[in-house]
C-alpha positions as CSV (number, residue, x, y, z in Angstrom):
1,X,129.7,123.7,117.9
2,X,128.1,124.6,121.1
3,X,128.4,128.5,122.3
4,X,130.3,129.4,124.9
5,X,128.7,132.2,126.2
6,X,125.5,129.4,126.9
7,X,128.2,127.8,129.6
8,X,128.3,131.3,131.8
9,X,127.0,131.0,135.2
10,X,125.2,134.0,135.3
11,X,123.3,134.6,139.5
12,X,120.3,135.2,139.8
13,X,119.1,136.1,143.1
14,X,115.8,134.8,144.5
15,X,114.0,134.6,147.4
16,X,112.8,131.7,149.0
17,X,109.4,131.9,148.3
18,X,111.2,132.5,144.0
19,X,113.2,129.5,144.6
20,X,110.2,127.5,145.5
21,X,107.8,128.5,142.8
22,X,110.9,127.7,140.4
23,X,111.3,124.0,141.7
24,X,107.5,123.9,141.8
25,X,107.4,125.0,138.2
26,X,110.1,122.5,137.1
27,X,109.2,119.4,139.3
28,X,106.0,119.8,137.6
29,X,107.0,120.1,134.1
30,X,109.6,117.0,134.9
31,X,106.7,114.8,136.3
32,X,105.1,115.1,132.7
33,X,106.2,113.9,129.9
34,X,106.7,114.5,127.0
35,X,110.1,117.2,127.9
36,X,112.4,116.8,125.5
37,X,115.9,115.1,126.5
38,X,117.8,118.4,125.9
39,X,115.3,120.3,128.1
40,X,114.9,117.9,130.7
41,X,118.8,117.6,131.1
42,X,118.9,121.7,131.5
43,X,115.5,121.6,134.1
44,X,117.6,118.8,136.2
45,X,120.5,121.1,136.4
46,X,118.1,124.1,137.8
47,X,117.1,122.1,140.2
48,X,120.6,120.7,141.1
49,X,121.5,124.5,141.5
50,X,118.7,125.5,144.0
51,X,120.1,122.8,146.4
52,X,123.8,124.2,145.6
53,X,122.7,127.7,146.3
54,X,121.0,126.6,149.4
55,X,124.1,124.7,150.3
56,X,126.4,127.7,149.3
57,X,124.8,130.1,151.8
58,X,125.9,127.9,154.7
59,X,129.1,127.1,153.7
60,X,130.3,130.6,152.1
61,X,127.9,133.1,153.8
62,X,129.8,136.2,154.3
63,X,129.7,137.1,150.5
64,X,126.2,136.3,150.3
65,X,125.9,139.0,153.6
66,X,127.6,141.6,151.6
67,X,125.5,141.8,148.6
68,X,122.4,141.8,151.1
69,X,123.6,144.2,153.2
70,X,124.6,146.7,150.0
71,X,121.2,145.8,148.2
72,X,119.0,146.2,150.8
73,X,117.9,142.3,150.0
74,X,116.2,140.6,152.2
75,X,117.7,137.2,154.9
76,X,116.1,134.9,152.1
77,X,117.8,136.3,148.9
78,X,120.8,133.9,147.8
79,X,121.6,133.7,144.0
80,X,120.8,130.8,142.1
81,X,123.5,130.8,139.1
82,X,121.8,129.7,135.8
83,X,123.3,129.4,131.8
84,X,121.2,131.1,129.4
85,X,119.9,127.7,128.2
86,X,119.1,126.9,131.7
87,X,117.8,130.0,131.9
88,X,116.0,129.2,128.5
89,X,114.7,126.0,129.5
90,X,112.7,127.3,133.1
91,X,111.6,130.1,131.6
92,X,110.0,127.9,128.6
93,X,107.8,126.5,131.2
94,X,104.0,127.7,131.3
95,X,103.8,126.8,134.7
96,X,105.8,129.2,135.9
97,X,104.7,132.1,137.9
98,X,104.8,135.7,136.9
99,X,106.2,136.5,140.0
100,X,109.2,134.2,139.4
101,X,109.6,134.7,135.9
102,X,109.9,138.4,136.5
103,X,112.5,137.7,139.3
104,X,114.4,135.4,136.7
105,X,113.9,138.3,133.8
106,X,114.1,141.8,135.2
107,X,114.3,141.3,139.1
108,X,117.5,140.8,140.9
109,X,120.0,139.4,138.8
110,X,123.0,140.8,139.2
């Protein structure tokens, strides 16, 4: 029986240059096999997500705006809502950047 606290959307929010070295990171580890089918089903759905977030931002900005403005964050901070096994799955990756696994660990997730 699957858990249903792995289903929670939990934000995460990352800068552009975060969000790039994440898709980098994943796009890479997609590109070469062998990813398992489970893992490579979660690493499609990060990267679904950082088009939705990009996406969200235009459509719904004001919200965005008011977690900036309270934070301090910078114009390029959205959040980027991952599960845990998302979650799980990018930061598995060895490609991934220290900078970007510390934003997705202990940076700005709210």
């Amino acid at each position: 029986m699957e858990d249903p606290t792995q289903a929670v959307l939990v934000p995460h929010w990352l800068t552009a240059v975060d969000r790039a070295e994440v898709q980098r990171a994943v796009q890479a580890a997609l590109d070469l096999p062998p990813v398992h089918p489970v893992a490579a089903i979660h690493l499609g759905d990060v990267l679904t997500e950082l088009h939705v977030a990009a996406a969200r931002e235009l459509v719904w900005p004001a919200p965005i705006l008011r977690v900036r403005q309270a934070t301090g964050w910078g114009d390029d901070v959205v959040p980027v809502r991952l599960s845990a096994a998302e979650l799980a799955s990018v930061l598995s990756l060895p490609e991934l950047s220290p900078i970007a696994r510390t934003a997705l660990t202990g940076g700005r997730s709210a």
